[in-house]
C-alpha positions as CSV (number, residue, x, y, z in Angstrom):
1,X,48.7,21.3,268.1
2,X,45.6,20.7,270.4
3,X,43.9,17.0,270.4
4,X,40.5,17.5,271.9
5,X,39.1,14.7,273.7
6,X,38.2,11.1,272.4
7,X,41.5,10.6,271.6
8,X,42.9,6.7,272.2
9,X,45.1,5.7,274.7
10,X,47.3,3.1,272.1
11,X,47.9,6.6,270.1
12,X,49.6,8.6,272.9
13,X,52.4,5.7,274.0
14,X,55.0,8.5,273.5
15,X,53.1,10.7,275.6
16,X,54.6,12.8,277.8
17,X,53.1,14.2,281.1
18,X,54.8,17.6,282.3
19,X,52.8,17.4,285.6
20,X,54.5,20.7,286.8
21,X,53.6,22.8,284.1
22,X,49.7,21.1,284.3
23,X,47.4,23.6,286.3
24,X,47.5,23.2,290.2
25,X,44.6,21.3,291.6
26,X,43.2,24.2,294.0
27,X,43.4,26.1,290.4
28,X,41.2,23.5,288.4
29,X,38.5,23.5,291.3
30,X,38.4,27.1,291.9
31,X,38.4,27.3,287.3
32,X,35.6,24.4,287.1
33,X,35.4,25.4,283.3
34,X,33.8,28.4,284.1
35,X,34.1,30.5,281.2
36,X,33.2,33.4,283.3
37,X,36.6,32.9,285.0
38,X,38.8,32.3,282.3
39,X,40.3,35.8,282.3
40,X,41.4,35.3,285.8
41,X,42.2,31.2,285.3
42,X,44.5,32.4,282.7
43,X,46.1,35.0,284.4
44,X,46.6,32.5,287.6
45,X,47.6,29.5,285.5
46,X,50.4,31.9,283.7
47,X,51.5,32.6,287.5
48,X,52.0,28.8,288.2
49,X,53.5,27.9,284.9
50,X,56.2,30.9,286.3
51,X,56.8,29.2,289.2
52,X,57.8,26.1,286.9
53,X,59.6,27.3,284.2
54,X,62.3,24.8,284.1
55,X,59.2,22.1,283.9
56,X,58.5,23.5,280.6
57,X,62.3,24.1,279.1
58,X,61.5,20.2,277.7
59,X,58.7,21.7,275.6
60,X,60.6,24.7,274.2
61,X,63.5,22.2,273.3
62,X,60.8,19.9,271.5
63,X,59.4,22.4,270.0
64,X,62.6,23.3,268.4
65,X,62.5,19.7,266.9
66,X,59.5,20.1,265.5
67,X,55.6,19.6,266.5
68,X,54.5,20.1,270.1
69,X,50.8,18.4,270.5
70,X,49.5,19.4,274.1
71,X,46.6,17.2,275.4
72,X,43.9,18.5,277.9
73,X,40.4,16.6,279.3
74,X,37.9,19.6,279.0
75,X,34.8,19.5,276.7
76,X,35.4,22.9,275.9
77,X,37.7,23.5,273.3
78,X,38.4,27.4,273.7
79,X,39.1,27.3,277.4
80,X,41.5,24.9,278.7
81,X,44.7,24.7,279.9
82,X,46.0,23.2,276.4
83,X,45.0,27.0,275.4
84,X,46.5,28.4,277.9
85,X,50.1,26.8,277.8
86,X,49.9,27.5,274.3
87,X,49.6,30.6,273.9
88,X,52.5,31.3,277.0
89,X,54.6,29.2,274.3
90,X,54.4,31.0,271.6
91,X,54.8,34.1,273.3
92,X,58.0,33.2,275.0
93,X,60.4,35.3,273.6
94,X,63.3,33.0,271.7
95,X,65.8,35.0,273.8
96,X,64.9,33.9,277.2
97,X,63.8,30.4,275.9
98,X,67.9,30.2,275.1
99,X,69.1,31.8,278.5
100,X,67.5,29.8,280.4
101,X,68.2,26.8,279.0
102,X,71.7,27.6,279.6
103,X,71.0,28.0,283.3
104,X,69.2,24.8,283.9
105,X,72.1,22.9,282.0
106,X,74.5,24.2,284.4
């Protein structure tokens, strides 16, 4: 689940903030929600969510659990990083998601 913006502070106190798997701040300058760039922002933000895949093993697990709601900032609903990390979610294949749990627990 995506929550666009305007949402209230008092309504995220169980919020948590996986600041590794959030986009690297050179990354969100060079993006500056340019939809011109969002091909490229996505394939660079995939990179970097790579680099911290045990940052977003918490996530999977969650999701297991039941609903995931992934925040973002942006005005524009269709191209964020919300988008983004949800699409590399879904697409992680159940497999891995399993295997490398097991590695991080070790």
């Amino acid at each position: 689940m995506l929550w666009p913006r305007g949402v209230k502070k008092t309504t995220l106190a169980d919020a948590v903030w996986a600041k590794d798997v959030a986009p690297s701040t050179e990354l969100r300058k060079w993006f500056s929600h340019d939809p011109k760039k969002w091909v490229e922002f996505q394939h660079r933000y995939k990179a970097e969510i790579e680099e911290h895949e045990v940052a977003v093993m918490p996530i999977l697990q969650a999701a297991r659990h039941g609903s995931v709601t992934l925040l973002y900032s942006s005005h524009d609903t269709e191209h964020n990083n919300a988008v983004v990390l949800r699409d590399y979610l879904e697409r992680k294949p159940r497999s891995d998601r399993e295997s490398k749990r097991g590695k991080s627990a070790a």
